[in-house]
C-alpha positions in Angstrom: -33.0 -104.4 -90.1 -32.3 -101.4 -91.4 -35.0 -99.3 -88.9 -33.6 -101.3 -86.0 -30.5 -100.4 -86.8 -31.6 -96.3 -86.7 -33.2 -96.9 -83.5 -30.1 -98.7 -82.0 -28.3 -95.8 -83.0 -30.3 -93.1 -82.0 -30.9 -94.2 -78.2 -26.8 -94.4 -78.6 -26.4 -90.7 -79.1 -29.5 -89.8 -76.6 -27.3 -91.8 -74.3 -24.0 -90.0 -74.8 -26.3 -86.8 -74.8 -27.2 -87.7 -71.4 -23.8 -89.1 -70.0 -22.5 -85.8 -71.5 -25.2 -83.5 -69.7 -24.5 -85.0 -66.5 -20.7 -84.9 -66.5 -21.5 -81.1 -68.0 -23.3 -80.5 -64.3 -21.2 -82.4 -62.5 -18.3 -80.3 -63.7 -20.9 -77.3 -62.8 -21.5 -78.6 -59.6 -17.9 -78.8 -58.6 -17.1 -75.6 -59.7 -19.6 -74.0 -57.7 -18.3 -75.7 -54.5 -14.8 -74.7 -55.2 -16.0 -71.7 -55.4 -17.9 -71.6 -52.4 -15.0 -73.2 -50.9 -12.6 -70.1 -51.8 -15.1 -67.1 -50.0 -15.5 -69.1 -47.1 -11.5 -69.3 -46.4 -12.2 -65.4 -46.9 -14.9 -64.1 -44.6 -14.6 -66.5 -41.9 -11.1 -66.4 -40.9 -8.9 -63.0 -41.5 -12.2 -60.3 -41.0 -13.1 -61.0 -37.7 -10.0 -61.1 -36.8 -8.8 -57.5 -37.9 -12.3 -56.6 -36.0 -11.0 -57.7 -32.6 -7.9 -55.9 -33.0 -9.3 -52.4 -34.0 -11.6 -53.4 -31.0 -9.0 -54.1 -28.4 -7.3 -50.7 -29.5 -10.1 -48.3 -29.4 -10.8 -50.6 -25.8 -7.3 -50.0 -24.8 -7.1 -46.2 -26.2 -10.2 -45.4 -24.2 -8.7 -46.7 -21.2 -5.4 -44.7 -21.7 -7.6 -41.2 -21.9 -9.7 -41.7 -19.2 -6.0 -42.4 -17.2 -5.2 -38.9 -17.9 -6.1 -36.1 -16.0 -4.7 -32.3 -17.1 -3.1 -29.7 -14.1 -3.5 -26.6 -15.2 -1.6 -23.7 -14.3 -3.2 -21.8 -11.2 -5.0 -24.8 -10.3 -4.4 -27.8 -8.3 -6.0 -31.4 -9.0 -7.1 -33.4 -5.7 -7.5 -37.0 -6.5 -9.9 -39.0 -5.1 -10.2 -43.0 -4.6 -13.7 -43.8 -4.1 -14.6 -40.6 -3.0 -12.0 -40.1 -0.3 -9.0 -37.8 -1.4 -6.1 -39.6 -2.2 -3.5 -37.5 -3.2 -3.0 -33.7 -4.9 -1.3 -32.8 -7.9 0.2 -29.2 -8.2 2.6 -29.6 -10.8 1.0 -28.5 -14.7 0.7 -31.2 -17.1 -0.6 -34.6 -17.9 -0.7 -37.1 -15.2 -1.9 -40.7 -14.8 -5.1 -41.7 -12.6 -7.4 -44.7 -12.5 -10.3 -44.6 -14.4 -13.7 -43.5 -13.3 -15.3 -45.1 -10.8 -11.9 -45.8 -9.0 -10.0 -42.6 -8.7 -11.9 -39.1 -10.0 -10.2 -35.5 -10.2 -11.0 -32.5 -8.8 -9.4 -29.2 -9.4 -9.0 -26.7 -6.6 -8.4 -22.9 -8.2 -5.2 -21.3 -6.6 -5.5 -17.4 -7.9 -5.6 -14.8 -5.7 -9.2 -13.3 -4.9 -10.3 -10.5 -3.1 -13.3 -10.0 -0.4 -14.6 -7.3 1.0 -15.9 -7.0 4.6 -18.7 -4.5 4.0 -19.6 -1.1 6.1 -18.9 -2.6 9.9 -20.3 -0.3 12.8 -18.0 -0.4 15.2 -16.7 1.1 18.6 -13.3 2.7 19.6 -11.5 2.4 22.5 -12.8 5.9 23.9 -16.3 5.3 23.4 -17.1 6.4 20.3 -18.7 4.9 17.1 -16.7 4.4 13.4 -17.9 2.8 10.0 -15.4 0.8 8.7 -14.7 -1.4 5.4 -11.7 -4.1 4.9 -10.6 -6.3 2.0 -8.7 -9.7 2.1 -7.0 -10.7 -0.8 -6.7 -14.6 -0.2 -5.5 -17.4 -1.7 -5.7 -21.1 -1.2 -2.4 -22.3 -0.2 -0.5 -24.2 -2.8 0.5 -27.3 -0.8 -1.4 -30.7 -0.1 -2.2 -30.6 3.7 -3.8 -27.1 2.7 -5.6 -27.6 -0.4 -7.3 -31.0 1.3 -8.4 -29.1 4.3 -10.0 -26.0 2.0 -11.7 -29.0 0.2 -12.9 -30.2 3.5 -14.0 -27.0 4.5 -16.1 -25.4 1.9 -16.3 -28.2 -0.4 -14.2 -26.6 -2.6 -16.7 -23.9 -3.5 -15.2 -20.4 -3.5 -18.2 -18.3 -2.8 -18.5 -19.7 0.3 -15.2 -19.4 2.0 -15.5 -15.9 1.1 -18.9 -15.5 3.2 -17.0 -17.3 6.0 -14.0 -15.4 5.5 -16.2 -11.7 5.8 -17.3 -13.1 8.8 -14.3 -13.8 10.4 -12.7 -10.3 9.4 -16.1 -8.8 10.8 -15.7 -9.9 14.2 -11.6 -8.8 14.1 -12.9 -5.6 13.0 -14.4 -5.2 15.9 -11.8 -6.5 18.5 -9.1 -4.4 16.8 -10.9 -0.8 16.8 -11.2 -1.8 20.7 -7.6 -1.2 20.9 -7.9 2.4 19.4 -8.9 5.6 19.7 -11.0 8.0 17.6 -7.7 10.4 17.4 -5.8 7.4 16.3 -7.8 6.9 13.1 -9.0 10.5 12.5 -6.5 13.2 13.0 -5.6 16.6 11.1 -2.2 15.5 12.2 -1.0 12.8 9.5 1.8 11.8 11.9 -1.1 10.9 14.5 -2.7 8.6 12.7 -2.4 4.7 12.9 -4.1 3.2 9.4 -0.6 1.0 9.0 -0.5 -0.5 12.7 -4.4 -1.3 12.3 -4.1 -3.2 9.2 -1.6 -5.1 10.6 -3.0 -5.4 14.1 -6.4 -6.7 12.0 -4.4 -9.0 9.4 -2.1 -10.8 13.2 -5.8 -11.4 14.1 -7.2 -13.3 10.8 -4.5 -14.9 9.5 -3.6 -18.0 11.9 -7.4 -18.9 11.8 -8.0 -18.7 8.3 -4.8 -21.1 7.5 -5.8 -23.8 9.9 -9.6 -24.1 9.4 -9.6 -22.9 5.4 -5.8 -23.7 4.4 -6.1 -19.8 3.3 -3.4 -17.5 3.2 -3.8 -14.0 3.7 -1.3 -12.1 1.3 -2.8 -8.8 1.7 -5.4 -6.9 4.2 -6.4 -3.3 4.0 -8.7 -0.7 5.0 -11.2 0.5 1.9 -13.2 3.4 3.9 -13.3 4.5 7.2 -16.4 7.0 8.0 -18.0 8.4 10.9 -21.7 8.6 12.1 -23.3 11.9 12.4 -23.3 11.8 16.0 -19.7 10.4 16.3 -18.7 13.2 13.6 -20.2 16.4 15.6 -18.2 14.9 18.8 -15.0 14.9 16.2 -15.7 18.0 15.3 -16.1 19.4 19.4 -12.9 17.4 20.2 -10.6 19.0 17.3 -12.0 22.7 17.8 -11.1 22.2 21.3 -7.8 20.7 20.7 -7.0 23.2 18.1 -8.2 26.0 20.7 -5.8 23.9 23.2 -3.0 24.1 20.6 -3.4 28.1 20.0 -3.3 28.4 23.3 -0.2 27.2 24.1 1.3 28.6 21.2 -0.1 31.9 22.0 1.3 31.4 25.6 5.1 30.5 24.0 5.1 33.3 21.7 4.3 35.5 24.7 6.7 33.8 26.8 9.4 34.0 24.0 8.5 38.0 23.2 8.9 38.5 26.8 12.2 36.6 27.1 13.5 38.8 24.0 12.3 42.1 25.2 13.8 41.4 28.5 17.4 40.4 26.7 17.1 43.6 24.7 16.5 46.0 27.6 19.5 44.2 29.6 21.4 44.2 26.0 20.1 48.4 25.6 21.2 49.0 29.4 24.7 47.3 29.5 24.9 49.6 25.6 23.8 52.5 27.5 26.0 51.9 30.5 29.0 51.2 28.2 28.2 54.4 26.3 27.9 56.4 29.7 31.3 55.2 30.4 33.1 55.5 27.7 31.6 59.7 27.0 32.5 59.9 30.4 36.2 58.5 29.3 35.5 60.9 26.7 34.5 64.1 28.3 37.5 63.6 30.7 39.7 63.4 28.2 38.0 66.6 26.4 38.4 68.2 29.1 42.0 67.6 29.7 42.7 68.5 26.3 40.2 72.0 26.2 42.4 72.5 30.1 45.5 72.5 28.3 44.6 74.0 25.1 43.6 77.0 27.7 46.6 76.7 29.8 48.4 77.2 25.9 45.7 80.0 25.5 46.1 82.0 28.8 49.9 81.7 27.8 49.4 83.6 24.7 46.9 85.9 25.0 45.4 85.9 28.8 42.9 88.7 27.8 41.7 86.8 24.9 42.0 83.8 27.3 39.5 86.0 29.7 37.4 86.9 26.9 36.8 83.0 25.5 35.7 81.8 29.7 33.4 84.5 30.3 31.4 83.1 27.1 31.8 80.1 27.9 30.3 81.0 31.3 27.2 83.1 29.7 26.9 79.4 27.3 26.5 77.8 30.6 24.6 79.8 33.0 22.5 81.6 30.4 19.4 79.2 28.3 16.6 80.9 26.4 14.3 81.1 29.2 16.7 82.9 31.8 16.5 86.3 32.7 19.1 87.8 34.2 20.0 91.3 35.9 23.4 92.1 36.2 25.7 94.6 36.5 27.4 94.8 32.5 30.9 96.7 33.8 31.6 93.1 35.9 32.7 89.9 34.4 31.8 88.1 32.2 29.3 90.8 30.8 32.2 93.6 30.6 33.4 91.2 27.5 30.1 92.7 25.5 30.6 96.2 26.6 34.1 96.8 26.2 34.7 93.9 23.4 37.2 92.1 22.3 40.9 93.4 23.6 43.3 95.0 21.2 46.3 93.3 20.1 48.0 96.4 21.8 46.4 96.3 24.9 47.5 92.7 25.3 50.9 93.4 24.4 
């Protein structure tokens, strides 16, 4: 009874042992699922989520840059739908487009630039042979219709509208030294020469043309060197010793001309003096000879021997020079006046 009793007892605790052990893993067991439970509510729903928004704003921020497109100063920014322009910006700054492969920029460069034409042979009006070199400074024109048709032109590539454009100022080098002549360009005299009215005459013949078929403007055109060939510069040489020769020519003809006109005034100028002079000594002597009359007429008054004496010297002053010889009786007048001399005071009386 008493073993029985153990057993019963035993297999009771075993029992609650076991009850226990599984209500121990069932409690297990349902913590585990809660917490399974808990990290689920946590990945699946709020993480993905936050993952599609970062996405849709990167997506969306993307979008927005490609939009942009930058003008920058000196430059203008064709845009182009599909490959066929569209419309041009000119103003700097940010501006809105259509992403690639709908719209695409392009920028066009609006600074100045400079070509030379290179050494040109070329002919002048009279015959003869000049080397010549021109510059164009150029610049795409900053409007829409211009900047499309420069595009259209050259494919927007620089370099090559300036091979077109020395070209095109080649052939107007040409037609314009046609209109001149050697003397025109080369000349000792500064006042002679034309540089000014050829530049202009060469930029009136390039500048039309290279607006409508480049959408170029010209702002400036200029001659760099202009030379002459060894044959064209011995004929320069011929032509200016000959007009200089001309030129001392005719100077040396008006400075005769003039020496002859002043030599002729100044013998009319000495003959009117001398005939003036003639007149008045005439005037003079006249008048001396009044005055000497009536100073002797007062003489003869006084003293009429002394009166005698003074004529008959006067007479020998006259008749006698120092080549005359003369024979002649000394008692007769006027010689008696060196013989007898002078008359006495008491004599006269």
């Amino acid at each position: 009874m008493t073993t029985d009793h153990t057993e019963h007892d035993h297999r009771h605790d075993t029992h609650d042992h076991d009850h226990q052990h599984q209500d121990t893993g069932h409690s297990h067991g349902h913590i585990g699922h809660h917490h399974h439970h808990h990290h689920g509510d946590h990945e699946d729903v709020p993480f993905p989520r936050k993952r599609m928004i970062i996405a849709a704003l990167l997506v969306t921020f993307a979008i927005a840059t490609a939009s942009l497109v930058q003008v920058r100063s000196g430059e203008a920014t064709v845009i182009t739908r599909f490959g066929n322009p569209s419309r041009v910006l000119l103003q700097p700054g940010l501006a809105w487009r259509l992403p690639i492969p709908f719209e695409s920029a392009i920028p066009v460069d609006l600074r100045l630039r400079t070509t030379s034409s290179g050494l040109q042979d070329v002919g002048t009006r009279d015959g003869l042979r000049i080397i010549v070199q021109a510059y164009v400074a150029w610049q795409v024109k900053p409007d829409g219709a211009n900047v499309q048709r420069f595009m259209r032109a050259v494919q927007n590539q620089p370099d090559e509208a300036a091979r077109q454009i020395r070209t095109f100022v080649g052939s107007a080098l040409e037609t314009t030294a046609s209109a001149y002549d050697l003397s025109s360009l080369v000349n000792t005299d500064a006042s002679k020469v034309l540089i000014k009215d050829f530049e202009t005459r060469l930029r009136d013949q390039i500048e039309k043309q290279l607006l409508s078929t480049y959408g170029v403007r010209v702002a400036q055109v200029g001659i760099e060197t202009l030379t002459l060939p060894a044959v064209t510069l011995a004929a320069t040489v011929d032509r200016m010793r000959a007009e200089r020769e001309t030129i001392a020519a005719e100077r040396t003809a008006v400075g005769n001309r003039q020496a002859a006109e002043i030599r002729s005034a100044a013998e009319r100028d000495g003959r009117i003096i001398q005939a003036e002079a003639t007149v008045k000594a005439a005037e003079t002597e006249a008048q001396s000879r009044v005055q000497a009359a009536a100073i002797y007429g007062k003489a003869y008054a006084q003293a009429p021997q002394l009166y005698n004496l003074l004529r008959s010297l006067d007479t020998l002053n006259t008749i006698i020079t120092p080549g005359t010889k003369l024979i002649l009786r000394t008692d007769a007048a006027p010689f008696r006046a060196l013989v007898e001399g002078p008359p006495s005071l008491e004599k006269s009386k």
